[in-house]
C-alpha positions in Angstrom: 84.9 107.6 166.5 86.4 104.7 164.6 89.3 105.2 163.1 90.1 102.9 160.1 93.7 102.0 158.9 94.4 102.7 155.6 96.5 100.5 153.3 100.0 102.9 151.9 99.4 104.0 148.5 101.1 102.6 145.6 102.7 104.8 143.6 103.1 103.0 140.9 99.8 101.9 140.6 98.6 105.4 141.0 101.2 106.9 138.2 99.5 104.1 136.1 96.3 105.5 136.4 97.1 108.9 135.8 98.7 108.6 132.7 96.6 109.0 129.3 98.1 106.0 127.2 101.1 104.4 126.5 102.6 107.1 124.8 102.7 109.0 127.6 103.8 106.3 129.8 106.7 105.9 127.8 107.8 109.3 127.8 107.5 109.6 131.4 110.5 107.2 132.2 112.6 108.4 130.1 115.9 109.9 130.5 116.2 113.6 129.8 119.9 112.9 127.9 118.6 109.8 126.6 114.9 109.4 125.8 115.8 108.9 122.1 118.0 106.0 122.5 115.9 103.7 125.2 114.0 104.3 127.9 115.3 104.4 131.7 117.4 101.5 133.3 116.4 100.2 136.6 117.9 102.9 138.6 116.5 106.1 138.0 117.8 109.1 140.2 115.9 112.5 140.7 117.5 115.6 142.0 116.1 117.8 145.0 113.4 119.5 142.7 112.5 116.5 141.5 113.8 115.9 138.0 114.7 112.5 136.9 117.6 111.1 135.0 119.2 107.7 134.6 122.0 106.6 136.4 123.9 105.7 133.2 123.8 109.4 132.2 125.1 110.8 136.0 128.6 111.2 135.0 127.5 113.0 131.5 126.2 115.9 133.4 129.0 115.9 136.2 126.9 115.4 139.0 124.8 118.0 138.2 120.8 118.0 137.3 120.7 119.0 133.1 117.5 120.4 134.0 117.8 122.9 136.9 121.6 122.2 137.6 121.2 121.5 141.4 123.4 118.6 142.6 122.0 115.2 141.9 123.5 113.1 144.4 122.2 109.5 145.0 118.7 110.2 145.3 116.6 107.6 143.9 113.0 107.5 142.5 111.6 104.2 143.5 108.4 105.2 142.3 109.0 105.7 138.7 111.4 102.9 138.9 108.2 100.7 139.6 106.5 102.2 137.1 109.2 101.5 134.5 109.1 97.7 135.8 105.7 97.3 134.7 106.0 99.2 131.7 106.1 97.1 128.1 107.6 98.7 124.8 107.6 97.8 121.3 110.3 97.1 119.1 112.1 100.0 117.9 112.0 98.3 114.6 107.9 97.9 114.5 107.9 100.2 111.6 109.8 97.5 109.8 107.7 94.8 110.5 108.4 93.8 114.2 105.5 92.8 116.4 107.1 91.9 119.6 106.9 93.9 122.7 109.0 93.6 125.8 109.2 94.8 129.0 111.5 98.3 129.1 114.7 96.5 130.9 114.8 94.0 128.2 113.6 96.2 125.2 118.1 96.9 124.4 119.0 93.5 124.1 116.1 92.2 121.9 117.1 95.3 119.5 120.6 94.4 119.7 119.2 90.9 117.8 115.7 91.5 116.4 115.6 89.7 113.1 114.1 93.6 111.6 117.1 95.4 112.8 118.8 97.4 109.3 121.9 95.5 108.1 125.1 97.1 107.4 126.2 97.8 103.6 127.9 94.4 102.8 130.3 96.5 100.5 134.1 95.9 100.9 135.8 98.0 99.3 135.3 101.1 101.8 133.7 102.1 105.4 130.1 102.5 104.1 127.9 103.1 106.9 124.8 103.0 104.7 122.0 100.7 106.8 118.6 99.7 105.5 116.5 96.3 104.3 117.7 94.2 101.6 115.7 95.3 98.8 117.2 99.1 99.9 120.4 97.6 100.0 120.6 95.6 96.9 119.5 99.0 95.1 122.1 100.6 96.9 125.0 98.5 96.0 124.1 98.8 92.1 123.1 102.5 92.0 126.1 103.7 94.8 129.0 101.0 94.4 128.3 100.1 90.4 127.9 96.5 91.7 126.9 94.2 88.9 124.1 92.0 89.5 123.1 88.7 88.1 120.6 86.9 87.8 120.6 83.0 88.1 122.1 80.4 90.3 125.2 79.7 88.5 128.4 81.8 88.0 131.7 81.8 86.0 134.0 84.8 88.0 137.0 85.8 86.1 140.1 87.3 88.2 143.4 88.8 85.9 146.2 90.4 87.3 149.0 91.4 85.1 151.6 91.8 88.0 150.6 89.0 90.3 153.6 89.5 92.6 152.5 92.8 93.8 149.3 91.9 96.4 147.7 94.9 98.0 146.0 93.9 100.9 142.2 93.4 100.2 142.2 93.9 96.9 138.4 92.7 96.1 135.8 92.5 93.8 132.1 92.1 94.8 128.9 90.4 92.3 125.7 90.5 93.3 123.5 86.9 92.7 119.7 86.7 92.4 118.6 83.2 93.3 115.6 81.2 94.6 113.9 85.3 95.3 117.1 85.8 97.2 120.2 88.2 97.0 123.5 87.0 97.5 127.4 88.7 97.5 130.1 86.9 96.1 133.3 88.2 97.2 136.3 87.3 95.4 139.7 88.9 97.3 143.6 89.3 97.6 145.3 89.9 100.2 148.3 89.3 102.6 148.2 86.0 105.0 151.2 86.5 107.3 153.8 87.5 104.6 152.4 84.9 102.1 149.9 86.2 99.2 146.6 84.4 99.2 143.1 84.6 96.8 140.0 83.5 98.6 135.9 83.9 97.0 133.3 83.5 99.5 129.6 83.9 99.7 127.0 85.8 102.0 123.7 85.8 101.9 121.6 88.7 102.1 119.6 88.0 104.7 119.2 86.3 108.5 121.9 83.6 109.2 118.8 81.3 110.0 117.7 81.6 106.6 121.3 81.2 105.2 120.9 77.7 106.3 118.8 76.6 104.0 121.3 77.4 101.2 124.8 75.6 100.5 127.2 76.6 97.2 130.6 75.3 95.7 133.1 76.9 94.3 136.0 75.7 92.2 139.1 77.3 90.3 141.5 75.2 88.5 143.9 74.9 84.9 146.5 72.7 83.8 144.2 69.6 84.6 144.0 70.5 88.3 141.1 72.0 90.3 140.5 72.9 93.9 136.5 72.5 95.2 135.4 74.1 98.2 131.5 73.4 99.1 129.9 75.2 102.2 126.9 77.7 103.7 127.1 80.8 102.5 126.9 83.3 105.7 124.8 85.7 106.8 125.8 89.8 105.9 125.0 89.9 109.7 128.2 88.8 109.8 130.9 91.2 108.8 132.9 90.6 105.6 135.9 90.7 107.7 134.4 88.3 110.0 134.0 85.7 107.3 137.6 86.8 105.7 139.5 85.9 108.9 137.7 83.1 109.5 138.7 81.7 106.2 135.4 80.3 105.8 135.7 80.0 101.7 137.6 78.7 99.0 141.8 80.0 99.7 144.3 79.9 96.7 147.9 79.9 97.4 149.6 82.2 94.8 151.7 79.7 93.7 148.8 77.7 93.0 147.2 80.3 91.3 149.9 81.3 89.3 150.4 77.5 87.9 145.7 77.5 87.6 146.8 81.0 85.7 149.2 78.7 83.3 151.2 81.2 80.6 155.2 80.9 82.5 153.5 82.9 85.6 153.8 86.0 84.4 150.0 87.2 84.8 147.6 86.1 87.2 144.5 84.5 85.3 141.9 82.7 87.6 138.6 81.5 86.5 136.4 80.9 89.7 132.9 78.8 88.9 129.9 77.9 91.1 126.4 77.5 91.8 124.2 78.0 94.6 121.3 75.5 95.5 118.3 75.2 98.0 118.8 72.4 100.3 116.6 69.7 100.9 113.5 70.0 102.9 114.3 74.1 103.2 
């Protein structure tokens, strides 16, 4: 009798088969501790009965399987590691309008950027840790913060401060703009540089920072026949507000330059901040 040689089964190619869609293939690599956060990373260790987890989690469950509590050790699964290698995911953030798909391994770091991804509340005045589209967002700032917003691409921001030698740090005021079938923040501040008092206005733009590049803006404050201009991009809320702040990517006012714009023997702080915003060309 002949015997014939058979080639070793792949595992991987077999698991393939045997699963029903991709439903199920997803749900069979992932982590028992944390399937609802991302699939499995490359190394995937099972414990003597069999029960998988990532090696991410190990130390979460002290060694021990959460499943049937036997020791884990440093058994790996090669087989369902294969199978994860192979195995493409969509964006978390399909259901907001992302149609990109990626293989498992790189599925975290696209969702760390993806474009769909919810943007934080670009509110200053407190740790809101509301998330959500723009539209949402815009609604939330004038329904939950009592943020006014205007419509147009022009804006005339009045700042008064009867005691303008008492600066809390980030004292702030935020204005919503409706321009060009965009929403932009204009953020208008006080606060401590160093020991030294300082007033800065900035913009951000309610949106990607890709998109923020196809806008620019000026600002200017002034009195007493002297003004100060500051013309720039507005940035994107992706970026914090504190991020833009520290950066000092806006127009800054001295106090002692705002207290002689504020005029009236510098008793009361009086600044009148004008601007516009403006598509630029070929955008």
């Amino acid at each position: 009798m002949t015997m014939g040689y058979s080639e070793p089964l792949d595992w991987a190619n077999v698991a393939l088969s045997s699963l029903s869609g991709l439903n199920d293939l997803h749900s069979s690599v992932q982590c028992v501790l944390s399937q609802r956060d991302a699939p499995f990373i490359p190394l995937i260790l099972q414990c003597p009965n069999g029960h998988t987890i990532c090696s991410s989690c190990k130390h979460r469950v002290e060694n021990h399987c959460p499943t049937c509590r036997q020791e884990l050790g440093n058994i790996r699964c090669l087989a369902l590691e294969k199978v994860a290698e192979q195995l493409q995911l969509p964006c978390k953030y399909q259901s907001m309008g992302c149609t990109e798909i990626h293989p498992y391994k790189n599925k975290l770091k696209h969702e760390e950027l993806c474009r769909f991804r919810p943007y934080n509340c670009p509110y200053a005045g407190s740790e809101c840790l509301i998330t959500g589209d723009v539209p949402f967002l815009v609604s939330h700032l004038i329904n939950d913060h009592k943020v006014d917003l205007h419509e147009g691409c022009t804006f005339n921001h009045r700042y008064v401060k009867p005691n303008p030698y008492e600066v809390e740090n980030a004292t702030w005021m935020l204005t919503v703009f409706k321009c060009f079938g965009q929403h932009f923040c204009l953020h208008f501040e006080a606060f401590l540089l160093g020991m030294a008092p300082v007033y800065m206005a900035f913009l951000r733009f309610m949106g990607e920072e890709s998109e923020a590049q196809g806008f620019g803006y000026s600002l200017e404050v002034g009195g007493g026949g002297r003004k100060l201009t500051w013309q720039g991009t507005p940035r994107s809320i992706r970026d914090s507000h504190r991020k833009v702040r520290d950066s000092f990517d806006g127009l800054i006012i001295h106090r002692n330059m705002a207290l002689f714009f504020s005029g009236g023997g510098r008793q009361e702080l009086k600044l009148r901040v004008t601007g516009r915003i403006w598509r630029e060309q070929g955008q």
